[in-house]
C-alpha positions in Angstrom: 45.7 -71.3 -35.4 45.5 -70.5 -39.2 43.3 -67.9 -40.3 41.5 -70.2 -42.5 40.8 -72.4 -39.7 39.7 -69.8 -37.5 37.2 -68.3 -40.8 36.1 -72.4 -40.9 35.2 -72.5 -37.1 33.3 -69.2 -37.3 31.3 -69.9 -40.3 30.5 -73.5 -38.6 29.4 -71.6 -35.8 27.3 -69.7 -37.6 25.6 -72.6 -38.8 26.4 -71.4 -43.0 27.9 -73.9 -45.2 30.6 -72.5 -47.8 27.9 -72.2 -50.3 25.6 -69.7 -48.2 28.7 -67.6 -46.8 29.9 -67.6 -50.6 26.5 -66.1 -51.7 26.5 -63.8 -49.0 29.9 -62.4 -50.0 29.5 -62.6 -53.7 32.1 -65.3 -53.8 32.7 -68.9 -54.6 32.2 -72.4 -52.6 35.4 -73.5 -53.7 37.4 -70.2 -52.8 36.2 -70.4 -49.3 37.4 -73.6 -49.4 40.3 -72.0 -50.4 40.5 -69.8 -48.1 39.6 -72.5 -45.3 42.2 -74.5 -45.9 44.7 -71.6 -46.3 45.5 -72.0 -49.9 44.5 -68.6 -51.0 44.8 -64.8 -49.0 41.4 -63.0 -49.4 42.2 -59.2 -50.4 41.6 -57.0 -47.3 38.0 -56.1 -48.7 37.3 -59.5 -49.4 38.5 -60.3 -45.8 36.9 -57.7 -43.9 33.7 -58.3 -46.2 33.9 -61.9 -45.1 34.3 -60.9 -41.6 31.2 -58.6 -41.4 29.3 -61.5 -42.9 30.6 -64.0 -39.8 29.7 -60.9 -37.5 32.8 -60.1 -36.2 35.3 -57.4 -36.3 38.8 -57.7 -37.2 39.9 -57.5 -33.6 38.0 -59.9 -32.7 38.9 -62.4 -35.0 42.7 -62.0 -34.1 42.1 -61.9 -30.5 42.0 -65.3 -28.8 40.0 -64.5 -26.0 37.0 -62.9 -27.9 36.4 -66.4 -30.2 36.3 -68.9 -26.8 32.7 -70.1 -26.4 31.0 -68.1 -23.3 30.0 -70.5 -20.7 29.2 -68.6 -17.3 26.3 -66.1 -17.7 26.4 -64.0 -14.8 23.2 -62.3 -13.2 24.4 -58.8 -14.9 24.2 -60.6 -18.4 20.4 -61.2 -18.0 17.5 -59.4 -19.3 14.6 -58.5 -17.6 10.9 -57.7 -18.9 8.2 -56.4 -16.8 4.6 -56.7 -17.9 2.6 -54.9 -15.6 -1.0 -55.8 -17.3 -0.5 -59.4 -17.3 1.2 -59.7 -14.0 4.7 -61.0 -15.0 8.4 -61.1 -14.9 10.5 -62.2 -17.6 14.3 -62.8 -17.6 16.4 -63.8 -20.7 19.3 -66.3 -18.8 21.3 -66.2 -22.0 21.6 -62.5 -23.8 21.9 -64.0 -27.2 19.2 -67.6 -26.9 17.3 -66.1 -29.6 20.2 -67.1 -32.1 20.2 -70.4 -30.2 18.2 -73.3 -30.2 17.0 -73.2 -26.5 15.6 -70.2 -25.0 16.1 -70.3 -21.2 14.0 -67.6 -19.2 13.1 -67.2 -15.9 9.3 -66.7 -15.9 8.1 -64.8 -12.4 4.3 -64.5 -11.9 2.4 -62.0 -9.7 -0.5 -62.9 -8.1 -3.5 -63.8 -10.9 -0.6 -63.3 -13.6 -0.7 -64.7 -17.2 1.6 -65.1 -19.7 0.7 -65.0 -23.0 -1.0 -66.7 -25.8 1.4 -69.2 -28.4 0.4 -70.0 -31.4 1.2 -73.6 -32.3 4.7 -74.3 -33.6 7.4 -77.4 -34.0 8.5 -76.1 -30.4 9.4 -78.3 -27.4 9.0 -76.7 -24.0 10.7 -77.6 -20.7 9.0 -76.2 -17.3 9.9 -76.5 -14.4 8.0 -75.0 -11.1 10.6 -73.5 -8.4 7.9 -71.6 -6.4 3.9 -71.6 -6.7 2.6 -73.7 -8.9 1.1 -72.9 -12.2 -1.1 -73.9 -15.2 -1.1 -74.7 -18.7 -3.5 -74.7 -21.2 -2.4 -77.0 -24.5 -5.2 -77.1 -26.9 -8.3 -78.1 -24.9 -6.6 -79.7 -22.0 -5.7 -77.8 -18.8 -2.3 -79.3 -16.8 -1.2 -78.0 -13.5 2.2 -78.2 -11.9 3.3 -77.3 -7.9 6.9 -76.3 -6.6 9.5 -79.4 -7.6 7.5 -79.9 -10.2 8.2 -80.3 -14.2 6.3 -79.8 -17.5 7.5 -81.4 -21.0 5.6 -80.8 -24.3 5.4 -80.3 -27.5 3.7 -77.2 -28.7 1.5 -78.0 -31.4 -1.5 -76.6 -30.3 -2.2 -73.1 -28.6 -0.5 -72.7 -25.7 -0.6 -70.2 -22.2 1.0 -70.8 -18.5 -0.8 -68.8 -15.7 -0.5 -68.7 -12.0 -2.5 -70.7 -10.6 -0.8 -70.3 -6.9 -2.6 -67.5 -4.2 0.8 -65.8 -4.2 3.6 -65.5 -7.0 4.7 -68.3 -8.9 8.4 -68.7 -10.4 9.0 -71.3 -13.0 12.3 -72.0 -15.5 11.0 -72.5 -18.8 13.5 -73.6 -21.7 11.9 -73.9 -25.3 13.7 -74.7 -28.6 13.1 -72.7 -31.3 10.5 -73.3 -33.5 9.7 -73.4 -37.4 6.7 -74.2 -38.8 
């Protein structure tokens, strides 16, 4: 693979057009397009400049491996967040969802536990109920959800899930990100 098509697949990834990476790196749309299409060699500040835009390091860039798309998260890979006061779990699937447009967490209630309040956004939300069952309050309306269950909405109004089981709950809640 050429270099420039390696700097093309990053910035793509990145979601940047050559215009935005050129104004992040003081430099013109049409000499990335240079650069993309390998008819111009950045200087080595110019590369490495380019490079800490794209954020990744030199090794990485030349090392196969490193630029792959991940694909397996493993358990060691999650996050986990414990909120005592409210009475719940959280655990980020995916290390890096918030640069993503889904979020996938695993969302583990205690007994009388409570997530908290969302303000409305463009968001849609995917829940599904593995253990318990659970409750959520859109807007005004109240909507409730057992084991092998599944929620779908879109989160225009204020929003909370809470445990509505006698035990723990467990629920898989994916949400895309939102801008308002």
């Amino acid at each position: 693979m050429e270099i420039g098509e390696k700097l093309r697949n990053l910035r793509v990834q990145k979601n940047l057009t050559q215009e935005e990476l050129g104004e992040r790196t003081d430099l013109t749309k049409g000499y990335i397009s240079q650069l993309e299409r390998d008819l111009s060699s950045p200087s080595m500040e110019t590369f490495f400049n380019i490079l800490e835009v794209l954020g990744i390091t030199p090794e990485q860039f030349f090392s196969e491996r490193t630029l792959a798309q991940k694909i397996v998260y493993r358990d060691e890979d999650s996050t986990l967040y414990y909120d005592e006061e409210n009475g719940y779990e959280l655990k980020w699937l995916i290390p890096e969802s918030n640069e993503k447009e889904m979020e996938p967490v695993l969302l583990t209630f205690d007994k009388n536990g409570e997530y908290k309040t969302f303000e409305p956004s463009l968001s849609e939300t995917f829940i599904y109920v593995i253990d318990g069952s659970v409750s959520l309050i859109l807007g005004e309306s109240t909507y409730s959800a057992k084991k092998g269950e599944a929620m779908y909405y879109q989160a225009t109004e204020p929003h909370q899930l809470i445990n509505h089981s006698k035990g723990k709950s467990r629920v898989l809640i994916v949400a895309t990100e939102s801008y308002l």
